[in-house]
DRENNURO-794213 format. One record per atom (N, C-alpha, C): x, y, z. Coordinates in pm, whole numbers, plus 50000, padded with zeros to 5 digits. Example, Ala and Ser with C-alpha at 12.3 -4.5 7.8 and 13.67 -1.06 7.14 Angstrom:
513194943150780
512304955050780
513204967050780
512854977550708
513674989450714
512905000350787
This chain:
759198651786905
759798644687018
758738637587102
757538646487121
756908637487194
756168624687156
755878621787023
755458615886950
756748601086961
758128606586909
758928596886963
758668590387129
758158597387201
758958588587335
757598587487394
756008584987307
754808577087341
754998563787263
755828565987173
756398551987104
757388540787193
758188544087287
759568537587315
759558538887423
760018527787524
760208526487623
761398531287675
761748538687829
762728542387822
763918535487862
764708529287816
765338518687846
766748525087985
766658533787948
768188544587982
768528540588141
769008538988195
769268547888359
770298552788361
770188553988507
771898567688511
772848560188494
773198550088499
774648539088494
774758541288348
773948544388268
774128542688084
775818549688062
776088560688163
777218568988159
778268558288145
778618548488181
779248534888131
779538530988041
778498532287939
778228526687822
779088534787734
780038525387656
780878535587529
780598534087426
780028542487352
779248536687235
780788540687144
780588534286987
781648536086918
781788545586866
780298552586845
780578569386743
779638572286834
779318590486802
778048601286848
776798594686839
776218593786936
774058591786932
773298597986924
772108595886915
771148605986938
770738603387073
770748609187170
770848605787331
769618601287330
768308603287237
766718604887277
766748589987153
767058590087088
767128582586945
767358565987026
768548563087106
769138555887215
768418551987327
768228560587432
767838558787543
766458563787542
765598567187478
763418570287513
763668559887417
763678546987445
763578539687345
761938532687342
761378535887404
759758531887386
759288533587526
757968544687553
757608550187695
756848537387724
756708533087794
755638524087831
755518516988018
754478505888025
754728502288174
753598508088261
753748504788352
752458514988464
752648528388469
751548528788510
750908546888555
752298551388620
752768546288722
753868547588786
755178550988738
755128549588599
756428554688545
756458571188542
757518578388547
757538591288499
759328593488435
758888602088383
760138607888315
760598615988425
762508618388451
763378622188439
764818630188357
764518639088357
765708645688301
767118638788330
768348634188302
769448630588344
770568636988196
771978635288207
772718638388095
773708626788121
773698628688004
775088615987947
776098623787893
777158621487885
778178628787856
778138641787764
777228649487849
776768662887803
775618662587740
774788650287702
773508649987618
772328648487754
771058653587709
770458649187788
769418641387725
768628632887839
767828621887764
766868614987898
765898608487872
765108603988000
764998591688017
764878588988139
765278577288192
763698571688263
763508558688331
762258554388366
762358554788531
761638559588581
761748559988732
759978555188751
760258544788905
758478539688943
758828538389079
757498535089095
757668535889209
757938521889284
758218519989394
758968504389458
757218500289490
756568505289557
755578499289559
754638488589483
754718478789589
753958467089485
754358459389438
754618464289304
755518448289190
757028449389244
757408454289286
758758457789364
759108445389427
757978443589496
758558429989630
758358417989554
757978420989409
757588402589341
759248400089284
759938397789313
761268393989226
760858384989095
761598387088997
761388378988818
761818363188918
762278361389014
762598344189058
761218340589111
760148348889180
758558346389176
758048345989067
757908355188959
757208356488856
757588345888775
758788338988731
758938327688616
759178315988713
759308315088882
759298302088915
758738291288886
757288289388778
756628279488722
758268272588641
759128281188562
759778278888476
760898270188524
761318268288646
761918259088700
761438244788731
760218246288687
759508230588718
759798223288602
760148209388642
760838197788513
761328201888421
762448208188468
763558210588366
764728213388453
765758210788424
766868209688484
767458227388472
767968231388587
767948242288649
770038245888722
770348251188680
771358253588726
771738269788802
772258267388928
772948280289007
774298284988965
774648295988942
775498298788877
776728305088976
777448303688991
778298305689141
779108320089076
779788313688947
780848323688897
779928335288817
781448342088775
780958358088670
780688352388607
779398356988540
779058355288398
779218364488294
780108364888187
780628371788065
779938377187959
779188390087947
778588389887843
779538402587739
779418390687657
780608394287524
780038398987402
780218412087356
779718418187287
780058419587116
781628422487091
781788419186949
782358407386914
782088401386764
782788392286708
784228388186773
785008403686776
786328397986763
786578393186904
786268397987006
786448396187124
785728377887138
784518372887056
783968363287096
785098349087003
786148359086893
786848347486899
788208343786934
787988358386997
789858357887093
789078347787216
787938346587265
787308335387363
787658325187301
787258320287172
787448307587120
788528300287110
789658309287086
790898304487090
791618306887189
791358314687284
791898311387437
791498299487493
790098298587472
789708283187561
789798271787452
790548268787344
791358262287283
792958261887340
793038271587401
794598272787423
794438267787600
793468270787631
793538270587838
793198253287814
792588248187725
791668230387784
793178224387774
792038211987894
793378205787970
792238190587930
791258189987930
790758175787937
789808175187832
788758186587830
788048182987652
787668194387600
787348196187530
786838202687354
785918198987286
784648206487312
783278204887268
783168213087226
782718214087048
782238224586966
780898221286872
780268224786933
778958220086843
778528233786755
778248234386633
778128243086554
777418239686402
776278248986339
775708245986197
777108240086100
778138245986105
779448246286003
780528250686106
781788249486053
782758257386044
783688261785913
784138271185916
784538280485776
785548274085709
785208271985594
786468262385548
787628269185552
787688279985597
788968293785568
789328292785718
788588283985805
789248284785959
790478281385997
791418280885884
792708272585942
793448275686017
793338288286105
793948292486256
793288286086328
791758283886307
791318275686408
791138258286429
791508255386293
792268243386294
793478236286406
794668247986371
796498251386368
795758249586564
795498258986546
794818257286725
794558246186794
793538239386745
793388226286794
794168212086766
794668214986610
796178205186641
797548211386750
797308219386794
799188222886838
798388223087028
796668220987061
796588220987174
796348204187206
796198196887085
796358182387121
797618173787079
798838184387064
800038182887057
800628182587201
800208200287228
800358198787388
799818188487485
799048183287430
798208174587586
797618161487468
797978151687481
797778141787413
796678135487457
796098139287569
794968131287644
793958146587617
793978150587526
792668162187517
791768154087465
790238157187485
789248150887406
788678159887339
788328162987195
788088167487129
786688156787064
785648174987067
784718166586996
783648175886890
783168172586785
782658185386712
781318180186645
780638188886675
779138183386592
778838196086496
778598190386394
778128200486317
777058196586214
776238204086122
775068195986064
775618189885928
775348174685898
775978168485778
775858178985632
774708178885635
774638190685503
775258202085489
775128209985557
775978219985559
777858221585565
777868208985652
779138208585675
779718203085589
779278192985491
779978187485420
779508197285257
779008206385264
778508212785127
780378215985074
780618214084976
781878221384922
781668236484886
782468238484935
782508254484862
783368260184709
783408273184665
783828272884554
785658266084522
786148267584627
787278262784661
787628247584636
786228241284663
786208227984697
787098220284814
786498233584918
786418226885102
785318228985117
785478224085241
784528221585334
784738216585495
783668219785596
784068217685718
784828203185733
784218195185713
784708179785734
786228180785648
786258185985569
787918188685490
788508192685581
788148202785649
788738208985724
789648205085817
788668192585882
789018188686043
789848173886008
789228170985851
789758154685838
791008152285862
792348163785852
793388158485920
793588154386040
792628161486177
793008161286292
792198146986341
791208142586258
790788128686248
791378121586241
792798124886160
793298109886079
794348111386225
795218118086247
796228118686330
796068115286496
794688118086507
794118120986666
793428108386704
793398098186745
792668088086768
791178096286844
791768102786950
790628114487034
789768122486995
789728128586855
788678134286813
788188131386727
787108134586783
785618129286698
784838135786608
784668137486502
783388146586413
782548141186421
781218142986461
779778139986395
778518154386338
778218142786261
777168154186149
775878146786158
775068154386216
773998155186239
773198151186063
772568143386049
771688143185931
770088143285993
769458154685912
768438150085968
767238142585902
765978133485920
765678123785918
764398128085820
763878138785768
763148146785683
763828147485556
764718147485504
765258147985395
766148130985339
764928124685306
764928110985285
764158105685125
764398093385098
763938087385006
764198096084847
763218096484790
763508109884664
763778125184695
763388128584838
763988140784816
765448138384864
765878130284876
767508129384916
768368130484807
768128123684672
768388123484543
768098143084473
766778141084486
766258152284387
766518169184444
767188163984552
767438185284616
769038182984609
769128198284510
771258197384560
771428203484700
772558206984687
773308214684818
772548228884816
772858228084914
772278244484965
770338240184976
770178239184904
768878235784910
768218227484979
768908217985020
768638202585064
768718208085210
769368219885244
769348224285406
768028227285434
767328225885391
765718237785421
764838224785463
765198214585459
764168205685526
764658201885667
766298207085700
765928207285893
767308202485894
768068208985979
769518212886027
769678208186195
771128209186187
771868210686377
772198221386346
771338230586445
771968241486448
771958246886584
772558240786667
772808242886835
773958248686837
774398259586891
775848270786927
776038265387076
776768258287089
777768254687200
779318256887237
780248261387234
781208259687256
781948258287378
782388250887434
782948242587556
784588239487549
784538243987707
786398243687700
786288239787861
786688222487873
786738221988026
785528228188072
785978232588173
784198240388231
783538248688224
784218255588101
783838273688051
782878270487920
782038278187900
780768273987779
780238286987761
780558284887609
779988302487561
778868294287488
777678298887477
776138300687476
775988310087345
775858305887210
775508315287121
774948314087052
774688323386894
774228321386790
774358317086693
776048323886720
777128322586602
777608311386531
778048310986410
778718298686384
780018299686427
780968290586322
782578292886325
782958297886197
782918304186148
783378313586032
784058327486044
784528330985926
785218343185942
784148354385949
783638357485858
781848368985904
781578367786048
781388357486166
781278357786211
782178363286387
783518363986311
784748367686368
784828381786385
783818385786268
784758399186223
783518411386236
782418411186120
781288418286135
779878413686108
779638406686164
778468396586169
778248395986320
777118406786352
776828407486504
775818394386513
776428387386635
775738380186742
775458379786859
775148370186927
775168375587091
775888362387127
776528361187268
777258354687324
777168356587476
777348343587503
777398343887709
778688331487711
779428336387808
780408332287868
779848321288020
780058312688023
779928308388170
780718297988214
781128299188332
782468294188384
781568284288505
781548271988470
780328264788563
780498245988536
781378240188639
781018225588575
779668217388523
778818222288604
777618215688638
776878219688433
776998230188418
776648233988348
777168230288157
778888231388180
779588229788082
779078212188087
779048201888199
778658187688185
777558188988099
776098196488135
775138196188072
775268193987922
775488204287819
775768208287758
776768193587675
777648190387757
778648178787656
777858171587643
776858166587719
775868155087768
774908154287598
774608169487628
773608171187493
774098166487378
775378174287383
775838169287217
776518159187203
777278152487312
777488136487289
776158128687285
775328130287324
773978124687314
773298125587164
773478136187074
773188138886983
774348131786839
775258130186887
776468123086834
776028112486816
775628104186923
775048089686941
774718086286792
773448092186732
772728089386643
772958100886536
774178102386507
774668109386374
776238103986340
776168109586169
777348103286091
779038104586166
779498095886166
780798101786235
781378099886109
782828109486099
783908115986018
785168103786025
785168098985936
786188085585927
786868083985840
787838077285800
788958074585683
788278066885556
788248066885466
787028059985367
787518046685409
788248044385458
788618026785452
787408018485526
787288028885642
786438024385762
784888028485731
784708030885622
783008043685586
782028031885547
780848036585568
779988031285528
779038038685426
779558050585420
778668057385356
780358067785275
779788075285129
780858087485109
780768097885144
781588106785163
781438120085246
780258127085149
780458129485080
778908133484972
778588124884887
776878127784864
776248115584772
776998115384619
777528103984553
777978103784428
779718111484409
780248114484510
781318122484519
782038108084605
783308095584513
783688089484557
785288093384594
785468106684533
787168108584508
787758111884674
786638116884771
787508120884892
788058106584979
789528107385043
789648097085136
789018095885239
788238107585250
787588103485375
786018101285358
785268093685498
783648086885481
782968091585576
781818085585602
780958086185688
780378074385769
780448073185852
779888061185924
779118061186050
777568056686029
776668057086162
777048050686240
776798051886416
777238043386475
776488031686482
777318022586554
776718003586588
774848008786607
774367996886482
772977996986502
771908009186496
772948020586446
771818031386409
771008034486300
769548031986333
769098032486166
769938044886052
769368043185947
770288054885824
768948064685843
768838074385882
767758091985852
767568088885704
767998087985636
767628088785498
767028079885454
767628069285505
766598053585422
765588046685545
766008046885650
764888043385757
764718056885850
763848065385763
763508082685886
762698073186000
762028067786013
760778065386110
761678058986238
762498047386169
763348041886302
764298047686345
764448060286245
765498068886310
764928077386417
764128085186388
763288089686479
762928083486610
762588073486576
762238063386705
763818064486802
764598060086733
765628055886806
766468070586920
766218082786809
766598094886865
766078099386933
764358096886940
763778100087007
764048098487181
764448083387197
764778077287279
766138079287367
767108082087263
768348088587350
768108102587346
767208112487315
767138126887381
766348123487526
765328117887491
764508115987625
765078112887747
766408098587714
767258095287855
767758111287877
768478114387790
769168125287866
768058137787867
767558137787864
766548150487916
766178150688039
765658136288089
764818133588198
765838126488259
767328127688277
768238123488286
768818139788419
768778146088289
769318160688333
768068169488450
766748161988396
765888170788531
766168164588619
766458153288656
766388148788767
767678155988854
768688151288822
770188155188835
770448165088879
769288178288836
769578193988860
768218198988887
767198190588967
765838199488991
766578205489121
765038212589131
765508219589222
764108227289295
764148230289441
762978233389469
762538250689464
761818253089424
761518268589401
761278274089556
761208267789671
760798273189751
762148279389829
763578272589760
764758271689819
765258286089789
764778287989618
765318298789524
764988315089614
766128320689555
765938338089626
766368347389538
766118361189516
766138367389421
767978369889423
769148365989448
770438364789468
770968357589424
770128344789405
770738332289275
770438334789133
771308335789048
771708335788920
771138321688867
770158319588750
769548306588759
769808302788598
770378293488544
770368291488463
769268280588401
768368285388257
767708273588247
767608268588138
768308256788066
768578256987916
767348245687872
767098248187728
765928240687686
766348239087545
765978222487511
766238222787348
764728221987240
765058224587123
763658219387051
764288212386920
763808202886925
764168188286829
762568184086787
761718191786710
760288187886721
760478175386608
761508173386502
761328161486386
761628152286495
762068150586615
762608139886695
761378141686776
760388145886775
759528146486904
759848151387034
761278159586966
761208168587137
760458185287113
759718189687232
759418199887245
759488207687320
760268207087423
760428214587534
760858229687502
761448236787427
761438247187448
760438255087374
759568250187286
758618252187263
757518254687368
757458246987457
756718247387584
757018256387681
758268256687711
759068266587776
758788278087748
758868287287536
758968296287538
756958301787605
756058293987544
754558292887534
754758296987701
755118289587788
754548292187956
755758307288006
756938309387948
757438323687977
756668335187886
755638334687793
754618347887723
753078345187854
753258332687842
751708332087973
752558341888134
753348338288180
753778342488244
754068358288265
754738364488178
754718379388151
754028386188160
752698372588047
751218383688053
750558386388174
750698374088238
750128380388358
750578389288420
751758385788457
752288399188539
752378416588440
752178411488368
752108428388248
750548433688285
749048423588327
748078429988298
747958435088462
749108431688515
748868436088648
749498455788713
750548449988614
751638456188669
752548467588514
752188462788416
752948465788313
754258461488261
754808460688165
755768449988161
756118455588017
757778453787957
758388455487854
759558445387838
759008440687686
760008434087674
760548432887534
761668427787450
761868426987352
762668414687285
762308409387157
762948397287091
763308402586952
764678394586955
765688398386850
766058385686779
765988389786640
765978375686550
766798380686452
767638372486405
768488376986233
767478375286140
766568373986194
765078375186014
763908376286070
763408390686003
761868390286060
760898379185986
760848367086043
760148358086016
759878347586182
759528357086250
758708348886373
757738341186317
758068326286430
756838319186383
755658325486410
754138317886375
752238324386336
752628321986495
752868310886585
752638307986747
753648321086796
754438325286785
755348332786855
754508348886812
754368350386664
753358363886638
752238366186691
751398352386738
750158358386788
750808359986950
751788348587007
751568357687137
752468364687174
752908378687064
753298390687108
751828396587081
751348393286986
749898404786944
749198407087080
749188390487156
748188393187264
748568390987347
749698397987348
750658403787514
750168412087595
749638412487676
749728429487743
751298438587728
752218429787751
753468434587696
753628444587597
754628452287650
755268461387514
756648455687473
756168453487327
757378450387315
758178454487119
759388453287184
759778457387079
760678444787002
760478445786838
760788434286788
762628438886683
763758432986704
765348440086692
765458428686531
765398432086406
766058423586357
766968431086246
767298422386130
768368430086023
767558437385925
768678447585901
768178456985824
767998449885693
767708452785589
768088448885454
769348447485393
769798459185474
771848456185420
772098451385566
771968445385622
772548439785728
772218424385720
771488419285670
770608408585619
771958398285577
771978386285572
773058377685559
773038375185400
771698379585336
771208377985182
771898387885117
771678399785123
771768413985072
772988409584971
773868402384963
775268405584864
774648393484777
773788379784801
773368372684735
773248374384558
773818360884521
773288360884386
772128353584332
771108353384228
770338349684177
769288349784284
768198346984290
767048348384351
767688347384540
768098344684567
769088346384699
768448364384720
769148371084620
769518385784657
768018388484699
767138383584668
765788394284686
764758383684830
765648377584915
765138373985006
764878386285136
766148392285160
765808406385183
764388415385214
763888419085042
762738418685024
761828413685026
761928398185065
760978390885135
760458392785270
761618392885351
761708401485486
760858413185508
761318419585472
760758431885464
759228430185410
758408425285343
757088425885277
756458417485442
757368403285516
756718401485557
756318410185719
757728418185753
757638427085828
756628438385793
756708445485707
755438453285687
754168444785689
753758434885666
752218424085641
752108424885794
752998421085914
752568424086063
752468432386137
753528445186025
753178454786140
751888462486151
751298463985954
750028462385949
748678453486031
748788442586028
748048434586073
747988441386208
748978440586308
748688444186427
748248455786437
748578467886371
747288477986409
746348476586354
745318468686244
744158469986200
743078456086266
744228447786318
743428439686425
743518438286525
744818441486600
744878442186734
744788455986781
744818468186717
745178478686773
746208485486838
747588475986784
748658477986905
749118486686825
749638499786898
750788506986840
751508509186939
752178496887024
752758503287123
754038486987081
753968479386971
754928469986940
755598479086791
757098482586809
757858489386757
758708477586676
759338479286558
760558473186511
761558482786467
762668476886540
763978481986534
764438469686433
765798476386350
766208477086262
768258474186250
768458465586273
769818467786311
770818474786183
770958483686189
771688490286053
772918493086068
774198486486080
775378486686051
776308489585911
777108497985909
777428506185779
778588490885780
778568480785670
779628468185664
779398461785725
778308454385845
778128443585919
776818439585830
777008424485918
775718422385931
775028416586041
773508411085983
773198406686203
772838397386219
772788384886338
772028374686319
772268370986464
771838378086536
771568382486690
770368375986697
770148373386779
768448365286881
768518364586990
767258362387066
767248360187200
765738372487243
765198367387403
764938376887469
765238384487573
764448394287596
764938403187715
763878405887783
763218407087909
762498409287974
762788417488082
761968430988094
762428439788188
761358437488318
760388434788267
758878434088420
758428450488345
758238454388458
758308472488492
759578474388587
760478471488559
762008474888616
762838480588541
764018488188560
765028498188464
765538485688380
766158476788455
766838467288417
766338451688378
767078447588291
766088435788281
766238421788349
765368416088412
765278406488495
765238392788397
765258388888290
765348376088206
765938376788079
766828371288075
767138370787901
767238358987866
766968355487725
766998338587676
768548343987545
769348333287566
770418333987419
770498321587408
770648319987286
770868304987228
770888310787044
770818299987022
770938293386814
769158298186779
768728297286871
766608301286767
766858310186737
766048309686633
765288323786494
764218325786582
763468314386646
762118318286686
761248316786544
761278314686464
760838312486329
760348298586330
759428298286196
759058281986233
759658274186204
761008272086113
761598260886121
762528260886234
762858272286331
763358265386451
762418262586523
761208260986546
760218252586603
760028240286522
759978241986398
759768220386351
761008216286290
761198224086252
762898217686133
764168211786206
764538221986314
766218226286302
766228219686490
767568211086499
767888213086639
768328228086696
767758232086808
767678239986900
768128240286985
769458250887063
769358246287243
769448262887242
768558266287390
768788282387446
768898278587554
769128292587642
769038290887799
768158301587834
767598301987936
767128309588003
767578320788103
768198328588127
769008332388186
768198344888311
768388342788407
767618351788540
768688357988671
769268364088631
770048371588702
770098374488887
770768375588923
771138371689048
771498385789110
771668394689068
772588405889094
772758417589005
772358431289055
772608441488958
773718443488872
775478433988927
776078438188780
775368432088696
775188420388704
774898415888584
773588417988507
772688422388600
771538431488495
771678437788412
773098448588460
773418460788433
774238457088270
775218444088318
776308435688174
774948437388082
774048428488111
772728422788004
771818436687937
771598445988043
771278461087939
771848474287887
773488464987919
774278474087845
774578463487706
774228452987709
774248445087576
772938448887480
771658454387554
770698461087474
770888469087455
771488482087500
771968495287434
772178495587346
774128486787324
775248485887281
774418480987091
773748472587138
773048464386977
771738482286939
771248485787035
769908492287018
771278508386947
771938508786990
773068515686921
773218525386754
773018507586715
773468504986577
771868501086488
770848505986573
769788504486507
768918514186483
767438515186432
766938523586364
765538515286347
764478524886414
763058523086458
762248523586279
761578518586242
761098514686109
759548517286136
759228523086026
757348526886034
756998521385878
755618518185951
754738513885862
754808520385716
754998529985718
755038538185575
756408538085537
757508537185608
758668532885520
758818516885444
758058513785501
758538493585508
757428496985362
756058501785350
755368504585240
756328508585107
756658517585186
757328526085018
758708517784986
759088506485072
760288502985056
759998487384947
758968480084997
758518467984906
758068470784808
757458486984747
756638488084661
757438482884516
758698481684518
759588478984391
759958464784407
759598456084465
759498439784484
758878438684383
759788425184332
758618422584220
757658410784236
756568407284166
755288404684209
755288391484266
756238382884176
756168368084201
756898364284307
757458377384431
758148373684515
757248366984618
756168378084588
754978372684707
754258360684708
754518353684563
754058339684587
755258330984629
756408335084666
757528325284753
757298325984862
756728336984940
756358338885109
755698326285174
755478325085145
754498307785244
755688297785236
756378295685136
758068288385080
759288293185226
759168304585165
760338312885275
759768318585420
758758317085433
758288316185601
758708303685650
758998293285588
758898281485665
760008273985663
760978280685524
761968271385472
763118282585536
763448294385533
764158303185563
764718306385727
């Protein structure tokens, strides 16, 4: 035991009694989830519904009076910043995140923004939904972005997303599809990569969903896995200022991608060499083609992210001197690096400078959760040289979105895993850290593809969380569109919502050592390890 809880911080406090987990815990397994932080911490005895387990108590002195709205106020500079007036929702399972989806399909009165990688060609409730709510209200605006490749891939069925929606196209003058193509997968490799494959040179993969002024913030796609047992994370927020943001982005991103049209009107076919569907594709007025002119495409995209970027700081700065630890601050950031945007790249780089400092002062815990242990080399070195403790949440091997995979698919898994053991090594034989843990999300029938961070300071509760669509991996730093938020809390419920959402996930997981992750790759076979440099970058 004691050996466990010099490992794990203790995440627990007495409010945990709240928390309903779905089956029996290990109270110590749960809550000593890694000791760490200043001298100032000590253990506490407390019980949870008859278990007992320890909790983190410090002292107020000192870092007490710095509120997380001092410590990340750099992070409000040039970038557009929003106050959050209403509750903010943090929504924990699938099913609940798509009884949201189709309520705020059923509540919109003026538009319908769904930006998403895909939607499931099997969605046809969520189809039936959006025709019978622009039945009801003929003036709804409906609008959907999703990434061309993916969305238009057929499945074994022979659907696909754009199949999907093409009726509510043909019938709806008001809604709009666009598919993101992106501007890297051009000339011969446009020809020479099929489906599925052809995704690995760079996707839309921004989780938006928007209803009127309500905007859930996620990971998730629109699919059934994702409905059902495919953990993600999700934020609810009920905010005009905010839900505007957000349409801004992805009508902005629309601008300069394929829209979903009747073949009569196409300029292009819904897939390359596939002439039989009625329906096309067509760029808008004067937009270069990503595929045959990448450079002027770029140029041109470049140019409408920038208006609206520096569009949106202006619109929503805000002065840090105004801010108080009582405002709820929202701060969203995208990364479009094939377009030359980088801002949340920058963003995430000045919130690890930030931490560190306050960690070499004060002590500090924090943790990032990814559906694939494949953090980018920039994001791995600065956990290595954090003062931070932190702990890293991703999928197990059977929790893994691969694991049921056929043909070389199935043993990506084990890619994972070789490269999770290669860091956790590395960091104790060069950094010395044994105080960065990986948890393991192990669900008996799910799977995971959860992300985001959490930042506690040296506090019970945590004072920052980021959710959005990043892996944190390197192709969501160069490949893939990106949007997260920043999220800085205003008020102990909602600290309390945000680390009962770390429990609730820390739950269903399982702390991993160096010598299991060893004995677990040792049956990989050899030539997997020459795909790793492939699948670090493409995956």
């Amino acid at each position: 035991m004691s050996r466990l809880l010099t490992r794990r911080a203790c995440f627990g406090p007495p409010f945990i009694a709240e928390f309903r987990a779905p089956a029996p815990l290990c109270a110590c397994r749960l809550l000593c989830y890694r000791l760490g932080g200043p001298a100032s911490l000590r253990l506490k005895s407390q019980q949870v519904h008859g278990r007992a387990y320890s909790v983190a108590s410090q002292s107020l002195a000192g870092p007490a009076a710095l509120s997380a709205h001092q410590v990340f106020s750099p992070l409000t500079k040039e970038r557009p910043v929003f106050r959050i007036q209403n509750r903010v929702v943090v929504i924990r399972e699938p099913g609940d995140f798509y009884r949201e989806i189709l309520q705020g399909i059923q509540r919109a009165r003026k538009r319908i923004v769904l930006s998403s990688l895909y939607i499931g060609s099997e969605e046809t409730e969520l189809a039936d939904q959006l025709a019978r709510a622009l039945e009801r209200n003929p003036d709804l605006e409906v609008l959907v972005l999703l990434d061309c490749l993916r969305g238009t891939r057929i499945d074994g069925a022979g659907k696909s997303s754009a199949l999907l929606l093409a009726p509510l196209v043909k019938k709806h003058a008001n809604v709009h599809v666009a598919l993101y193509h992106t501007p890297a997968l051009s000339g011969l490799n446009k020809t020479a990569w099929p489906q599925r494959y052809n995704e690995t040179f760079g996707l839309q993969h921004i989780k938006a969903y928007l209803f009127d002024d309500d905007v859930i913030i996620s990971g998730a796609n629109l699919s059934r896995d994702y409905f059902t047992n495919r953990q993600d994370r999700y934020m609810l927020f009920s905010d005009r200022s905010l839900a505007d943001y957000f349409a801004g982005l992805v009508q902005s991103i629309a601008r300069f991608s394929f829209q979903l049209v009747d073949k009569s009107a196409s300029t292009h076919p819904l897939r390359d060499g596939d002439a039989s569907s009625d329906m096309g594709l067509r760029l808008p007025n004067n937009t270069p083609d990503p595929a045959r002119n990448p450079a002027d495409f770029v140029r041109d995209a470049n140019a409408a992210m920038a208006q609206f970027l520096q569009s949106a700081q202006v619109l929503h700065a805000v002065d840090p001197a105004t801010l108080t630890e009582h405002d709820t601050l929202v701060i969203p950031t995208v990364q479009m690096r094939q377009l030359g945007i980088t801002q949340d790249e920058a963003h995430m780089t000045e919130f690890f400078s930030l931490s560190d400092s306050f960690a070499r002062r004060y002590g500090c815990r924090s943790m990032m959760a990814s559906a694939y242990f494949n953090f980018s080399p920039i994001y791995k070195k600065l956990v290595l040289e954090s003062s931070s403790r932190w702990d890293l949440l991703v999928a197990s091997p059977e929790a893994n979105g691969f694991h049921t995979a056929a043909g070389v698919s199935k043993y990506i898994p084990d890619m994972y895993s070789i490269i999770e053991h290669d860091f956790m090594r590395y960091s104790r034989k060069h950094y010395a850290r044994n105080d960065i843990a990986i948890e393991e999300y192990a669900r008996p029938g799910w799977t995971y593809h959860g992300k985001g961070v959490w930042c506690y300071l040296d506090r019970k509760l945590p004072q920052v969380t980021m959710v959005g669509s990043s892996n944190y991996g390197y192709r969501s730093i160069y490949c893939d569109l990106e949007a997260q938020i920043t999220l800085i809390p205003g008020n102990k419920d909602l600290q309390t919502d945000i680390h009962q959402e770390v429990l609730y996930l820390l739950s269903h997981s399982k702390m991993v050592t160096e010598t299991e992750l060893k004995s677990r790759i040792r049956s990989a076979p050899l030539w997997l390890y020459a795909l790793k440099p492939f699948i670090s970058k493409k995956m």
